[in-house]
C-alpha positions as CSV (number, residue, x, y, z in Angstrom):
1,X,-28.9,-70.8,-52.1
2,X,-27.6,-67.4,-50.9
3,X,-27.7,-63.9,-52.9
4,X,-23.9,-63.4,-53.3
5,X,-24.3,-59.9,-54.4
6,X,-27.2,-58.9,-52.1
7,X,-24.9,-60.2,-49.0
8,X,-21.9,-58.0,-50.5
9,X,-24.0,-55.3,-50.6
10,X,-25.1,-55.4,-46.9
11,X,-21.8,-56.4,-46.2
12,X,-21.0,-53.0,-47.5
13,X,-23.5,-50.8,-45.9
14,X,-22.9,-52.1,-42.7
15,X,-19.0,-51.7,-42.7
16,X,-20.3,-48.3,-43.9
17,X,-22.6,-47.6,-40.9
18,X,-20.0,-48.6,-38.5
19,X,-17.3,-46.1,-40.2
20,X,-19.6,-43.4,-39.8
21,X,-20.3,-44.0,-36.0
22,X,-16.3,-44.5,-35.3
23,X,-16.1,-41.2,-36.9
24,X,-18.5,-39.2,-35.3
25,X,-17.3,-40.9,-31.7
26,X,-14.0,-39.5,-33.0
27,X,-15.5,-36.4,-33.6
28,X,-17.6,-36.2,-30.0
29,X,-13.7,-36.7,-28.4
30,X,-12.4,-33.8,-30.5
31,X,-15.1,-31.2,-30.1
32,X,-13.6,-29.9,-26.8
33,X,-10.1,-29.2,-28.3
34,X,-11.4,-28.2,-31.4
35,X,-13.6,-25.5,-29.9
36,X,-10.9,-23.9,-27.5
37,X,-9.0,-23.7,-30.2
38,X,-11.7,-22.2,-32.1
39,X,-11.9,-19.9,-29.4
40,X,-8.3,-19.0,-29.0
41,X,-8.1,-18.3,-32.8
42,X,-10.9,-16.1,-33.4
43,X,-11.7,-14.4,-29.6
44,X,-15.4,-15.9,-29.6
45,X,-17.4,-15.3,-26.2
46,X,-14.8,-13.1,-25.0
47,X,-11.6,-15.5,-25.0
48,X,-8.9,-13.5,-25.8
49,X,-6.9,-14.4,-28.9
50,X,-3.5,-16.1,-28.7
51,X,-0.5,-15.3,-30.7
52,X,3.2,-14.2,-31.7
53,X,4.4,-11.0,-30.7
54,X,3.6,-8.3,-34.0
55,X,6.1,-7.9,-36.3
56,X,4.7,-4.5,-37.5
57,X,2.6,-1.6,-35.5
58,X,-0.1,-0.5,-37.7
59,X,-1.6,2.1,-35.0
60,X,-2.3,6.0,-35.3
61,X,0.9,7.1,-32.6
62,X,-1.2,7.9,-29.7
63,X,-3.9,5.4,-30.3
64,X,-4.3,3.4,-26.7
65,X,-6.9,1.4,-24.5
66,X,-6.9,1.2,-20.8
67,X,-6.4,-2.3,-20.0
68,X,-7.9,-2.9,-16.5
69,X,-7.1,-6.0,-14.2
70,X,-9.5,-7.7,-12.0
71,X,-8.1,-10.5,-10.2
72,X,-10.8,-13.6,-7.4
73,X,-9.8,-16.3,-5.9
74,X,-12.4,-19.1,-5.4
75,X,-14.2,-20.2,-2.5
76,X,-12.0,-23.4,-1.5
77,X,-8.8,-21.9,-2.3
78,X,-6.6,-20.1,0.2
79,X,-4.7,-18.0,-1.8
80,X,-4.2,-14.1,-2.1
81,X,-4.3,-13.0,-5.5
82,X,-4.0,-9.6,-7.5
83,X,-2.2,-8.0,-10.9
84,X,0.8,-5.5,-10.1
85,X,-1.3,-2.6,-11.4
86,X,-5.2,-1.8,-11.4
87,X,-4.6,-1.3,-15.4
88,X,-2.4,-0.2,-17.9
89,X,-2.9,2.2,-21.1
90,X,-1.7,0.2,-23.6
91,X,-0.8,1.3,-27.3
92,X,-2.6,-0.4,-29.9
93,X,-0.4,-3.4,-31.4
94,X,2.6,-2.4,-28.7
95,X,3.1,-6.1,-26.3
96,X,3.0,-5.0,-22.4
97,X,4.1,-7.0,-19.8
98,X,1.8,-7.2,-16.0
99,X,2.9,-9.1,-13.3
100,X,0.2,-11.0,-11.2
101,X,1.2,-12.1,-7.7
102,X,0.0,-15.3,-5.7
103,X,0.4,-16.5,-2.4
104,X,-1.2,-19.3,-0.8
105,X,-2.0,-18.3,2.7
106,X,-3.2,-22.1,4.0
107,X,-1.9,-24.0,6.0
108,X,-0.9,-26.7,3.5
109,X,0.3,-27.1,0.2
110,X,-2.5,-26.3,-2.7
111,X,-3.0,-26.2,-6.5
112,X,-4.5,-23.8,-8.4
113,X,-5.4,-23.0,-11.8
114,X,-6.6,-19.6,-13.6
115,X,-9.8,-19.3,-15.7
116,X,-10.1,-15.7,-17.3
117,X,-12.0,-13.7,-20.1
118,X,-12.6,-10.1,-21.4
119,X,-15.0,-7.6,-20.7
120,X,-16.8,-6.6,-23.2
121,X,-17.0,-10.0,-24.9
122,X,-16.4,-8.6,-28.1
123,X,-12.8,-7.7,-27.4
124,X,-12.2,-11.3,-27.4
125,X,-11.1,-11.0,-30.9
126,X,-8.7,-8.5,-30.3
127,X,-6.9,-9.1,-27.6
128,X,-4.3,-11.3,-28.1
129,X,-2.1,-13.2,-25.6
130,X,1.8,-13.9,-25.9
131,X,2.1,-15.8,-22.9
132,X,-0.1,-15.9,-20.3
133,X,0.0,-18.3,-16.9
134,X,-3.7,-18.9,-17.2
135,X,-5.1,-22.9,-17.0
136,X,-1.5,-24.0,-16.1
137,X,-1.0,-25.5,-13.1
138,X,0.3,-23.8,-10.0
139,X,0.8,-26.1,-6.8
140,X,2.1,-23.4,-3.8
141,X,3.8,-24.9,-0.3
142,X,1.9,-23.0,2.7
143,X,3.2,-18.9,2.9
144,X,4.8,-19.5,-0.4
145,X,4.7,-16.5,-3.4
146,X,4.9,-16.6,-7.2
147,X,4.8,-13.9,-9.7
148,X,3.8,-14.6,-13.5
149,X,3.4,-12.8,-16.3
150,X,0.8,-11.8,-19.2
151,X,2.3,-10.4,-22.0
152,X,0.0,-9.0,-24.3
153,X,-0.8,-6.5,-26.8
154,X,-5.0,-4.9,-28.6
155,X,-4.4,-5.8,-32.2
156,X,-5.0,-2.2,-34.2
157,X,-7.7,-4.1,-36.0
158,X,-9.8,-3.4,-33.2
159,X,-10.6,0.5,-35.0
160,X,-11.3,-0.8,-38.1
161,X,-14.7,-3.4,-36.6
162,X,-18.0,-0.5,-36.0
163,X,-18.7,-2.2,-33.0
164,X,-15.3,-1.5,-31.4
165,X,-14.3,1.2,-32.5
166,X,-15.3,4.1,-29.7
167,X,-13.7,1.4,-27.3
168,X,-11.4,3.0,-25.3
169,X,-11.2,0.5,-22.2
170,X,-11.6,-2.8,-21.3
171,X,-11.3,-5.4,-18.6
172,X,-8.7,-8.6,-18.5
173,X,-10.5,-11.0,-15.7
174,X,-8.9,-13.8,-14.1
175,X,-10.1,-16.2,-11.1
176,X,-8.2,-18.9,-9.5
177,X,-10.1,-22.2,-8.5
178,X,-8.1,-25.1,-6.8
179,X,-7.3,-27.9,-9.8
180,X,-7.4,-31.5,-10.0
181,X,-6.1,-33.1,-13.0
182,X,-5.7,-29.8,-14.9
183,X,-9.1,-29.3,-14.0
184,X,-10.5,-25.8,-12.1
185,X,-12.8,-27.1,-9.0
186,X,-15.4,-25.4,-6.5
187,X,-17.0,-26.2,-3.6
188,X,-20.1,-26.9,-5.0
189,X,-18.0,-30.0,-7.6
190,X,-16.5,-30.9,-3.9
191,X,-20.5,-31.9,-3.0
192,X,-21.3,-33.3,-6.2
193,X,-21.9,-30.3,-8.0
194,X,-20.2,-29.6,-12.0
195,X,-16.9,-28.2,-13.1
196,X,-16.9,-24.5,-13.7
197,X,-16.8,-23.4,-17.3
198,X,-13.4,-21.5,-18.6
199,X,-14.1,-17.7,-18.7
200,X,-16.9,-16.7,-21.2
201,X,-17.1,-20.6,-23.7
Protein backbone atom coordinates (compact mmCIF):
# COMPACT_ATOMS: atom_id res chain seq x y z
CA UNK A 1 0.00 0.00 0.00
CA UNK A 2 1.60 3.39 -0.97
CA UNK A 3 1.86 6.78 1.19
CA UNK A 4 -0.38 8.94 -0.94
CA UNK A 5 0.58 12.11 0.86
CA UNK A 6 4.29 11.25 1.39
CA UNK A 7 4.56 10.61 -2.68
CA UNK A 8 2.79 14.12 -3.12
CA UNK A 9 5.07 15.55 -1.06
CA UNK A 10 8.19 14.32 -3.00
CA UNK A 11 6.35 14.81 -5.93
CA UNK A 12 6.49 18.34 -4.77
CA UNK A 13 10.02 18.79 -3.80
CA UNK A 14 11.21 17.40 -6.78
CA UNK A 15 9.20 19.59 -9.33
CA UNK A 16 10.61 22.16 -6.84
CA UNK A 17 14.34 21.14 -7.29
CA UNK A 18 13.99 21.09 -10.97
CA UNK A 19 12.38 24.76 -11.08
CA UNK A 20 15.17 25.97 -9.26
CA UNK A 21 17.92 24.50 -11.62
CA UNK A 22 15.87 25.78 -14.84
CA UNK A 23 16.10 29.06 -13.15
CA UNK A 24 19.50 29.32 -12.27
CA UNK A 25 20.47 27.74 -15.95
CA UNK A 26 18.29 30.76 -16.97
CA UNK A 27 20.18 32.84 -14.90
CA UNK A 28 23.96 31.43 -16.03
CA UNK A 29 22.56 32.52 -19.85
CA UNK A 30 21.58 35.97 -18.63
CA UNK A 31 24.64 36.94 -16.57
CA UNK A 32 26.54 38.16 -19.64
CA UNK A 33 23.86 40.66 -20.77
CA UNK A 34 22.93 41.55 -17.53
CA UNK A 35 26.47 42.56 -16.49
CA UNK A 36 27.17 44.83 -19.68
CA UNK A 37 24.33 46.32 -18.96
CA UNK A 38 25.33 46.72 -15.56
CA UNK A 39 28.30 48.11 -16.87
CA UNK A 40 26.84 50.54 -19.31
CA UNK A 41 24.47 51.90 -16.63
CA UNK A 42 26.74 52.60 -13.86
CA UNK A 43 30.49 53.08 -15.70
CA UNK A 44 31.92 50.01 -13.48
CA UNK A 45 35.64 49.02 -14.47
CA UNK A 46 36.00 51.98 -16.59
CA UNK A 47 33.09 51.33 -19.27
CA UNK A 48 31.84 54.42 -20.00
CA UNK A 49 28.12 55.14 -19.40
CA UNK A 50 25.54 55.20 -22.19
CA UNK A 51 22.87 57.59 -22.58
CA UNK A 52 20.48 60.48 -24.12
CA UNK A 53 21.93 63.60 -24.97
CA UNK A 54 21.29 66.13 -21.48
CA UNK A 55 18.48 68.08 -21.45
CA UNK A 56 20.01 70.66 -18.94
CA UNK A 57 23.85 71.80 -18.41
CA UNK A 58 24.45 71.90 -14.78
CA UNK A 59 28.31 73.04 -15.12
CA UNK A 60 30.31 76.08 -13.63
CA UNK A 61 30.70 78.04 -17.42
CA UNK A 62 34.29 77.28 -17.96
CA UNK A 63 34.37 73.99 -16.19
CA UNK A 64 36.11 71.42 -18.92
CA UNK A 65 38.23 68.11 -19.16
CA UNK A 66 40.68 67.23 -21.86
CA UNK A 67 39.33 64.27 -23.54
CA UNK A 68 42.32 62.51 -25.07
CA UNK A 69 42.02 59.71 -27.93
CA UNK A 70 44.16 56.81 -28.23
CA UNK A 71 43.28 54.63 -31.04
CA UNK A 72 45.41 50.22 -31.93
CA UNK A 73 44.65 48.04 -34.18
CA UNK A 74 45.21 44.40 -33.39
CA UNK A 75 47.78 42.06 -34.54
CA UNK A 76 45.75 40.06 -37.40
CA UNK A 77 44.03 43.02 -38.61
CA UNK A 78 45.28 45.18 -41.44
CA UNK A 79 43.70 48.21 -40.92
CA UNK A 80 44.97 51.83 -40.18
CA UNK A 81 43.20 53.39 -37.43
CA UNK A 82 43.19 56.85 -35.49
CA UNK A 83 40.57 59.61 -34.00
CA UNK A 84 40.47 63.04 -36.05
CA UNK A 85 42.06 64.87 -33.14
CA UNK A 86 44.73 63.80 -30.33
CA UNK A 87 41.86 65.20 -27.80
CA UNK A 88 39.38 67.61 -27.17
CA UNK A 89 38.60 70.05 -24.12
CA UNK A 90 35.28 69.30 -23.59
CA UNK A 91 32.72 71.31 -21.32
CA UNK A 92 31.26 69.44 -18.61
CA UNK A 93 27.65 68.15 -19.65
CA UNK A 94 28.12 69.89 -23.34
CA UNK A 95 27.82 66.47 -26.13
CA UNK A 96 31.02 66.72 -28.61
CA UNK A 97 31.22 65.02 -31.67
CA UNK A 98 35.09 63.16 -32.84
CA UNK A 99 35.46 61.43 -35.93
CA UNK A 100 37.67 58.22 -36.02
CA UNK A 101 38.91 57.13 -39.41
CA UNK A 102 39.53 53.40 -40.73
CA UNK A 103 40.97 51.93 -43.54
CA UNK A 104 41.75 48.52 -44.27
CA UNK A 105 45.11 48.39 -45.95
CA UNK A 106 45.00 44.35 -46.92
CA UNK A 107 44.69 42.87 -49.57
CA UNK A 108 41.21 41.45 -48.99
CA UNK A 109 38.11 42.23 -47.56
CA UNK A 110 38.08 42.15 -43.46
CA UNK A 111 35.85 42.72 -40.37
CA UNK A 112 36.52 44.46 -37.51
CA UNK A 113 35.12 45.33 -34.36
CA UNK A 114 36.09 48.05 -31.54
CA UNK A 115 36.61 47.25 -27.85
CA UNK A 116 37.34 50.46 -25.77
CA UNK A 117 37.45 51.82 -22.13
CA UNK A 118 38.47 54.92 -19.99
CA UNK A 119 41.43 55.85 -18.36
CA UNK A 120 41.30 56.37 -15.14
CA UNK A 121 38.77 53.61 -14.54
CA UNK A 122 36.80 55.69 -12.37
CA UNK A 123 35.60 57.94 -15.15
CA UNK A 124 33.62 55.10 -16.22
CA UNK A 125 30.78 56.55 -14.41
CA UNK A 126 30.88 59.64 -15.94
CA UNK A 127 31.46 59.54 -19.21
CA UNK A 128 28.63 58.82 -21.06
CA UNK A 129 28.16 57.84 -24.67
CA UNK A 130 25.39 59.08 -27.26
CA UNK A 131 26.40 57.02 -30.00
CA UNK A 132 29.41 55.43 -30.38
CA UNK A 133 30.59 52.74 -33.38
CA UNK A 134 32.25 50.59 -30.83
CA UNK A 135 31.42 46.40 -30.82
CA UNK A 136 29.42 47.00 -34.17
CA UNK A 137 30.57 45.37 -36.90
CA UNK A 138 32.64 46.93 -39.67
CA UNK A 139 33.49 44.58 -42.80
CA UNK A 140 35.93 47.00 -45.17
CA UNK A 141 36.70 45.90 -49.15
CA UNK A 142 40.72 46.05 -49.59
CA UNK A 143 41.95 50.25 -49.75
CA UNK A 144 38.47 51.07 -48.53
CA UNK A 145 37.83 54.11 -45.70
CA UNK A 146 35.12 54.82 -43.16
CA UNK A 147 34.68 57.59 -40.81
CA UNK A 148 32.36 57.14 -37.54
CA UNK A 149 31.42 59.04 -34.91
CA UNK A 150 31.40 59.21 -30.91
CA UNK A 151 29.33 61.62 -29.57
CA UNK A 152 29.74 62.20 -26.14
CA UNK A 153 29.56 64.40 -23.25
CA UNK A 154 31.54 64.26 -18.90
CA UNK A 155 28.28 64.33 -16.92
CA UNK A 156 28.92 67.57 -14.29
CA UNK A 157 28.37 64.96 -11.62
CA UNK A 158 31.86 64.10 -12.06
CA UNK A 159 32.83 67.41 -9.42
CA UNK A 160 30.51 66.56 -7.02
CA UNK A 161 32.42 62.49 -6.40
CA UNK A 162 35.97 63.37 -3.95
CA UNK A 163 37.74 61.04 -5.99
CA UNK A 164 37.11 62.98 -9.25
CA UNK A 165 37.02 65.94 -8.51
CA UNK A 166 40.78 67.48 -9.28
CA UNK A 167 40.29 65.47 -12.62
CA UNK A 168 41.03 67.53 -15.26
CA UNK A 169 41.84 64.96 -18.13
CA UNK A 170 41.22 61.68 -19.17
CA UNK A 171 41.78 59.10 -21.86
CA UNK A 172 38.90 57.52 -24.33
CA UNK A 173 40.76 54.08 -25.70
CA UNK A 174 39.67 52.10 -28.41
CA UNK A 175 41.33 48.88 -30.30
CA UNK A 176 40.14 47.17 -33.29
CA UNK A 177 40.41 43.28 -33.41
CA UNK A 178 39.13 41.40 -36.59
CA UNK A 179 35.36 39.84 -35.57
CA UNK A 180 33.68 36.67 -36.07
CA UNK A 181 30.12 36.41 -35.15
CA UNK A 182 30.13 39.84 -33.35
CA UNK A 183 32.97 38.54 -31.64
CA UNK A 184 36.63 40.60 -31.28
CA UNK A 185 39.40 37.84 -32.25
CA UNK A 186 43.41 37.70 -31.95
CA UNK A 187 46.00 35.69 -33.12
CA UNK A 188 46.50 33.90 -30.17
CA UNK A 189 42.15 32.70 -30.44
CA UNK A 190 43.38 31.90 -34.21
CA UNK A 191 45.84 29.05 -32.35
CA UNK A 192 43.51 27.98 -29.81
CA UNK A 193 44.01 30.71 -27.57
CA UNK A 194 40.64 32.73 -25.70
CA UNK A 195 38.59 35.74 -26.81
CA UNK A 196 39.82 39.00 -25.61
CA UNK A 197 37.77 40.72 -22.89
CA UNK A 198 35.83 44.13 -23.82
CA UNK A 199 37.84 47.08 -22.51
CA UNK A 200 38.23 47.14 -18.64
CA UNK A 201 34.87 44.10 -17.50
Amino acid sequence: MTNAPQNRKLGRTALACAGFAAGMLGLAFASVPLYDAFCKATGYGGTPRQGPVPTAVAAKPGDAMLVRFDTNVAPGLGWKFRAERGGVEAPLGETQTVFFHVKNTGPTATTGVATFNVQPELMGGYFVKVECFCFKEQTLQPGETLDVPVVFYIDPAVRADSNTAALSEMTLSYTYFASKNGQPVTAALERGGTVPGRGNF
